[in-house]
Each structure stands twice: as C-alpha cells, then as structure tokens.
N, C-alpha and C positions, 0 to 999 in steps of 0.2 A: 526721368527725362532730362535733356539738358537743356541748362539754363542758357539763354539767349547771350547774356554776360562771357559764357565760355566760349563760345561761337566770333567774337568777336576779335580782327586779325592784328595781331602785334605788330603796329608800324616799325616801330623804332626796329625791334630784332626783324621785317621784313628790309629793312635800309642796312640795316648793317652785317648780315649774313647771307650767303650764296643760298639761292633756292634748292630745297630737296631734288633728287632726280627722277625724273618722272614714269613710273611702273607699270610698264605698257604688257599686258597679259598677252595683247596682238598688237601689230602696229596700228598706231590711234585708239586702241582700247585700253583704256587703264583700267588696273584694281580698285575697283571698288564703284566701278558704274556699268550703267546698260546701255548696251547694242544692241541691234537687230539688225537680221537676217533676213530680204523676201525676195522670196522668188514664186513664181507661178507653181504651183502645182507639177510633180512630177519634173523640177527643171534639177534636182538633185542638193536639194537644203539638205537633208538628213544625211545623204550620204557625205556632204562636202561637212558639216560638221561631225560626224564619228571618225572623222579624218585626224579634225581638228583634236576634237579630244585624247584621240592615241595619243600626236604629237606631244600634247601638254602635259599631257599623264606618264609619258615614256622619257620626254627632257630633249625628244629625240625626231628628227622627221619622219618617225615609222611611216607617219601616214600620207608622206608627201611635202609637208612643210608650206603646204599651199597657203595659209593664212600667217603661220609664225613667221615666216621667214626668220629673221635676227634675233629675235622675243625669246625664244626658249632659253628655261632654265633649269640646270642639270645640278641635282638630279630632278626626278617629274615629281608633276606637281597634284594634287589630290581635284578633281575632274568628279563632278555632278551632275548628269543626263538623263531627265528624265522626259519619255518619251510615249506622251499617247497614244499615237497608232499603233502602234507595232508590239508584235509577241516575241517573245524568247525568243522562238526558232527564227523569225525575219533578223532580228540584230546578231545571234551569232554566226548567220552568213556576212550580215554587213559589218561585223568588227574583222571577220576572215579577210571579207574584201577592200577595207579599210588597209590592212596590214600589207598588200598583196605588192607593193613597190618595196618593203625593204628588203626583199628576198635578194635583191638585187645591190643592196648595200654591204660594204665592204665587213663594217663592225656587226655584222648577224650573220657571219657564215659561217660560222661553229654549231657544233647543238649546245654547249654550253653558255654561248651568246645569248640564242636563242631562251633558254629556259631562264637567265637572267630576265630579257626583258618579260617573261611573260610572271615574274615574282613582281617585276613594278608596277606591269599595269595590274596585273590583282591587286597590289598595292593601292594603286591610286585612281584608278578607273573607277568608277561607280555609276553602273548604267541601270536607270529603273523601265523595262520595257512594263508598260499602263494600259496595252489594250486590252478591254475587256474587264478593268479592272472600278467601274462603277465610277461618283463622280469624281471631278479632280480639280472642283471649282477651288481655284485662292483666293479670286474677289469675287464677290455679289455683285447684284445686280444696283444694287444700293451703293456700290466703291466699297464695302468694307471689306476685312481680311476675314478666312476660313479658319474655322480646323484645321483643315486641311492645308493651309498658306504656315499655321503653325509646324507642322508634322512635315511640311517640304524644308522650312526654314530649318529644323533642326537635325534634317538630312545634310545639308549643305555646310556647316562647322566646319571652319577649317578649309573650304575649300579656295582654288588659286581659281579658278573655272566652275561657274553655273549655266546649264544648258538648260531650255524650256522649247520645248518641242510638238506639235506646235501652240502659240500664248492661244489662241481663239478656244482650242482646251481648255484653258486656266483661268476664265473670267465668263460672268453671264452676264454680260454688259451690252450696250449696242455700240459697235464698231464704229460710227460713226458718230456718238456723240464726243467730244471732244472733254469733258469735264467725267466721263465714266474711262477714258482713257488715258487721260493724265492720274485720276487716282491707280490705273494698273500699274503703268510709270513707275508712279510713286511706290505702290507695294512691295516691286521686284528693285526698287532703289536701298527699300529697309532691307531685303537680302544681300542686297552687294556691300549697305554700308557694315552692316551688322560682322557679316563673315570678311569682309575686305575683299570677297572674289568679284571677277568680272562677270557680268550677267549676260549671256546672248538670249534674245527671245525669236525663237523663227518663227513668222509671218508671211502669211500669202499675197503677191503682188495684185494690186487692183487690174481691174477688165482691159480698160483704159489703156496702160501701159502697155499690155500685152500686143494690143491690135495695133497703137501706135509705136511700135519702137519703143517705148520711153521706160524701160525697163532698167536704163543704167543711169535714171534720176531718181533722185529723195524721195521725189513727189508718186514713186512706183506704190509703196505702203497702202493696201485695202484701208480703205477706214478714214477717220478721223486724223488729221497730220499731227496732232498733237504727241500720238506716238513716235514718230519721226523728232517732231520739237523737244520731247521730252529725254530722245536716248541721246547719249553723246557722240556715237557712232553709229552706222549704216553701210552694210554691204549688201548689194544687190545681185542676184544670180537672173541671166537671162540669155533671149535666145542669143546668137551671135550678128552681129550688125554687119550691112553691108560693107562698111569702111573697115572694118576687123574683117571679114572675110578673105578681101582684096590683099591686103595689109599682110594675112598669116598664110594666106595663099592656100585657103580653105573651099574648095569648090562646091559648089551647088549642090551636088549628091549626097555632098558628107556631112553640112554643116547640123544635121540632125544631130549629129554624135558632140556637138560641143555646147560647148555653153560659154559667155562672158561673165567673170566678174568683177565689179566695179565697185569699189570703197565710194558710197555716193557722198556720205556724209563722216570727216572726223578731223575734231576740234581743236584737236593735238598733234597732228603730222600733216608732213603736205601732202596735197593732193600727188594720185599718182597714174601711170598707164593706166587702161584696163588687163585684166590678166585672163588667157585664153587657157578653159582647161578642155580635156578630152575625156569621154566617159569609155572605159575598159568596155570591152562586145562582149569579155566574159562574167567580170564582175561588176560591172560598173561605178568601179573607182575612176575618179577626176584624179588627170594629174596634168603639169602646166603642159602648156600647146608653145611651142614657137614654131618657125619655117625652118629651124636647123634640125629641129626632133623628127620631121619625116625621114630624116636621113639614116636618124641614129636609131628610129625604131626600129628601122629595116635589117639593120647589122647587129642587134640585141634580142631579135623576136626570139632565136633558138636561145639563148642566153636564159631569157621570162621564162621558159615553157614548164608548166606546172611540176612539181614533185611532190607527193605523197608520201605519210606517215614518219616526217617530223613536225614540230614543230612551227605554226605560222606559214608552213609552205604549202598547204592546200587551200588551192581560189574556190571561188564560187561559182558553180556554171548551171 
C-alpha cells in the first residue's frame, strides 16, 4: 500500500513546471476515474455505450462518435464491457447495429478497410455478455470487494475504457444508503486507478426524474447521490424536452424516436449544449439529431440501404 508520504504534492516542482495535459478518454472523462451513465429503462444506455466502445476500441467513429467527439486516439484502444443482461446472440445484433453508420464512411469502403477494422476491434474490443451467467456481485452487502470484483479487475489490464452494465448487477447493497455507495464508488475507483482506464457505470434514472422532466439533471441518479458525488462525471440519457423539441423541430409524433443527452455533471470541461440523438426504426443505433439532418436523411436514405454478405454491412431488423 502507499504511504501517505508519497501521496503528498511537490510545491516547488508544482510552481516551477507546466502542468501535465489532461487524458480525457471522453470529454470530461479522464483516465483513470468514474462516470456514469442513467437513463430510465429502455431510453438506450446499452446501446449508446456499445456505440461508445466501437469508437474507442476502433480509434475511430465507427460507432457515431456521439460521446468521443475530439477524445479519440488512433490507433484503438483496449475496451472492457461487461454486461449482465444480455446474451451472445442480443450483443452480436447490437455490435452489428452499433457499426451500422460507418458503412456510410469514406475510410470503410473497401473490403480490405473493412477486414482491417474488424482485426482491431477483435483486437481491442472485449465484450462479456453475463446473462444467465450466475452471480456477478463485486461488493457486498457489507462494502467489501468479491472474488468476483478480483476476476473483473484482472479482465480489465491494460484497458483505456471500463464498462459496467448495469452497476445494480454488481453490488448487493441498498441503493440508497449513501455509505454502501460511496464504498461501490470506491471499488470501481481501485479499477480505474489500478488499470489507469476510465470507469463508466450505467445506472437507472430515479422515478422522480422521469414524471418531472428532470432527466437532464445530476440529481436524475436512483439511489443515494453519493454516487453522483463520488464519480467525476455524469451523462444522462432522456426523454426529449419541450424546449429541445421546438428547438430541433422534432414534432409531437416523432419525439418517441429520440432521446436528449446531457453531460449533467464534469469537473474538467465546460458545460455544454444538450445533444439530440435519434434511434435507427431498423437497428436502433442513436446517431446526433439536428434541424439540417432531416434534410440530409432524405437525400442519403438510398445511400444507407442495407447490403449483405460483406463485412459490417448487415443491420439488424
């Protein structure tokens, strides 16, 4: 363990040298801490992070670039998903449908391109689909760590990206006390500091939020805020608000098909828009929303239309 002595910050070299630069895995997510993710139930957490992960694991916006924006770093980076609900056969539709915007990108129009990327993300991809798969506690009910929190930790080596999907999986704790969730905090903090990856934990948004609008604040988080307090970062997935509606000029009928996301909480960039994505009617891949893209959907739809037996070019319907 380290001694409290090493821990302790060098004035004089903090006065007299330019500070490091700061290693943003997403913007406002740096290496080596945790975030979260909540959105209500079925609002598209899982599929907006396997998004995330292509991106990070390819170097590349396979997956839309909706969270990397700038962040990426080429070549990818080694990506840790593991993911209780879901089986085999559910995630290799949602890595298809994950993929299903680059087809439409310039650098993947080869099949040779293609078979590249798919040597990186086998590369650097690491998706553990867990349903069905017995239990998957990291902390007790007591705040300690598992077996099991050992045998995840030792999955994650090396990685640039940790995904935990969803945390209520990964502790037997009660959600709202606030001292059994600053120790979960804590445990997924020794994964990030350990490996140096960034930690995302996806989380269900409280009742509350849902019936009131308040889906695109901090305070959205089920549970205890302490998990909020404790991660350094927050994005929240939800429905679309009346002022974003009007805004992206999303009409009443449709607004079912979208969703806002909103950076509620991060300690290290500024604050920014919220970001309108739209979920695919075939795959339901999110990709951003603005008022110029009804335009340009219209003049690309024959462009998108699926193609079979190459590679990454079959959606999911």
């Amino acid at each position: 363990m380290m001694k409290l002595d090493e821990l302790r910050l060098d004035i004089r070299k903090t006065l007299t040298t330019p500070p490091p630069a700061l290693d943003h895995v997403v913007p406002g997510l740096l290496a080596a801490t945790v975030g979260v993710l909540v959105a209500p139930g079925a609002a598209g957490k899982t599929t907006l992070l396997t998004q995330l992960a292509c991106d990070v694991a390819a170097g590349a916006p396979v997956g839309g670039g909706i969270l990397t924006s700038q962040s990426l770093n080429s070549p990818g980076k080694r990506v840790v998903f593991f993911l209780a609900e879901e089986s085999q056969a559910i995630m290799h539709r949602r890595v298809q449908a994950a993929l299903e915007g680059m087809r439409g990108m310039p650098a993947f129009q080869k099949g040779s391109e293609r078979e590249a990327l798919a040597q990186q993300l086998t590369a650097n991809l690491h998706l553990y689909p867990l349903a069905g798969a017995g239990r998957l506690l990291c902390v007790d009910g007591d705040g300690s760590t598992t077996h099991k929190f050992q045998e995840i930790l030792a999955a994650c080596e090396s990685a640039r990206l940790v995904i935990i999907d969803p945390l209520r999986r990964f502790h037997a704790g009660e959600e709202n006390d606030s001292g059994h969730m600053s120790a979960v905090v804590a445990a997924f903090e020794q994964v990030a500091h350990k490996t140096g990856a960034a930690v995302i934990l996806s989380h269900h948004a409280n009742r509350s939020s849902v019936l009131n609008s308040g889906g695109d604040q901090a305070s959205a988080a089920r549970g205890s805020s302490a998990l909020t307090d404790g991660s350094r970062w927050q994005a929240n997935l939800s429905g679309v608000t009346d002022r974003a509606a009007l805004r992206y000029r999303i009409a009443d009928a449709e607004r079912r098909h979208f969703v806002q996301l909103d950076i509620a909480k991060a300690n290290y960039v500024a604050a920014k828009e919220p970001t309108i994505l739209r979920r695919s009617s075939s795959s339901g891949a999110l990709t951003v929303w603005t008022p110029a893209t009804m335009v340009a959907r219209k003049g690309s739809a024959r462009a998108m239309t699926v193609t079979t037996g190459s590679n990454f070019t079959g959606g999911v319907r």
